[in-house]
Legacy VTK file of the C-alpha trace (Angstrom):
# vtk DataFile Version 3.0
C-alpha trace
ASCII
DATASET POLYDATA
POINTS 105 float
134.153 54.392 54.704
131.782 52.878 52.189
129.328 55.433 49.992
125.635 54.458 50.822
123.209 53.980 47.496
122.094 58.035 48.048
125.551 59.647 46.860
126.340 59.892 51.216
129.652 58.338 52.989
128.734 55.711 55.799
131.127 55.172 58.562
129.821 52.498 59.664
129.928 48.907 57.985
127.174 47.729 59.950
124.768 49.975 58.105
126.143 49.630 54.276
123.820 47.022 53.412
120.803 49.099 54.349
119.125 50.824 51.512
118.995 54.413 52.022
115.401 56.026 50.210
115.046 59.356 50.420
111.806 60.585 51.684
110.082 62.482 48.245
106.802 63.016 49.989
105.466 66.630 50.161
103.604 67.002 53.178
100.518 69.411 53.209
97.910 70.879 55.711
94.421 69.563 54.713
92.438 72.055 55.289
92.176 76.062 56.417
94.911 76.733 59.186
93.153 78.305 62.043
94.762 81.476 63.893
95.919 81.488 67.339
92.604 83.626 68.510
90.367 80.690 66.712
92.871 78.048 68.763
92.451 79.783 71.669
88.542 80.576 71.135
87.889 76.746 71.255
85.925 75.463 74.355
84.779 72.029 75.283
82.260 71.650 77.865
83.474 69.604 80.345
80.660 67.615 82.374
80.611 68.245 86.178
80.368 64.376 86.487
83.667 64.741 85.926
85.084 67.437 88.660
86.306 66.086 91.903
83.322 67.449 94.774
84.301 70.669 96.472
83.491 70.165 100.518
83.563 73.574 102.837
86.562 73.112 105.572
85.492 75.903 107.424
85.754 78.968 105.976
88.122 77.171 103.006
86.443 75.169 100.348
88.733 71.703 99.465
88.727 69.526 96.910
90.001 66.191 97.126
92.760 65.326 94.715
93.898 61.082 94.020
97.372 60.953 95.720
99.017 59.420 92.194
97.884 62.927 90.606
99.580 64.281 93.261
102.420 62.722 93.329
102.503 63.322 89.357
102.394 66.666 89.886
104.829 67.326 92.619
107.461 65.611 90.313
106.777 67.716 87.616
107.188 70.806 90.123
110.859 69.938 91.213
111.779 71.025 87.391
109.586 73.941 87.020
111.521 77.365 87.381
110.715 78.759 90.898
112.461 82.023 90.801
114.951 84.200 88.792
118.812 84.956 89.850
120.844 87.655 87.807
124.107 87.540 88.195
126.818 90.110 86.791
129.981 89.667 85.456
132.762 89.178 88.173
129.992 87.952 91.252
131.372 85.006 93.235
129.125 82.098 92.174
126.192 81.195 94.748
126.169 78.240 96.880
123.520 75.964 97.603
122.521 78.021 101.001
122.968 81.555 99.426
120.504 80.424 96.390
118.179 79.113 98.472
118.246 82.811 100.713
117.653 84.636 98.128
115.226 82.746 96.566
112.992 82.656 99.597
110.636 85.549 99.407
LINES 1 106
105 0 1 2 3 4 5 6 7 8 9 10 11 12 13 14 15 16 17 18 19 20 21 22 23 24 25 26 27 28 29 30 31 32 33 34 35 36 37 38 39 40 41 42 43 44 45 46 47 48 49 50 51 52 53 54 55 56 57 58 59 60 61 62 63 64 65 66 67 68 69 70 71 72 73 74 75 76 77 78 79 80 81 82 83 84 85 86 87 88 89 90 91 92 93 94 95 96 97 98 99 100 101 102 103 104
């Protein structure tokens, strides 16, 4: 192991000719810090240019969504959490079939 120009040991040989500079910078907010009501207070007006069309399906009023958007979103839904399990100490462990029962509602 070889000591690196900072005082630290480096394992690895590939690395000892690298210089090693610390980072002295002090890092500050510009700036009041706003509180979470003033975060959460902030609106932006959103033009309706912008909002897919609603159309009336009957008595059910659609909007049409792009299918990439919805695709986007339907893999992000396979790792939200759909449902809680508690288990206590000394239960047999669930299989695939038994977590999907009770998960149903």
């Amino acid at each position: 192991m070889a000591e690196g120009s900072a005082g630290f040991l480096i394992p690895w040989t590939c690395l000892m000719d690298r210089k090693v500079c610390p980072d002295n910078k002090v890092y500050s907010m510009t700036g009041q810090r706003k509180t979470f009501a003033q975060a959460l207070g902030n609106t932006c007006d959103i033009p309706l240019s912008q909002l897919p069309t609603p159309c009336i399906k009957g008595d059910i009023i659609a909007v049409q969504i792009d299918e990439a958007d919805y695709l986007a979103g339907l893999e992000d839904c396979k790792t939200h959490l759909h449902g809680r399990v508690i288990l206590s100490k000394g239960d047999k462990p669930l299989t695939h079939l038994d977590l999907t029962k009770k998960l149903q509602p």
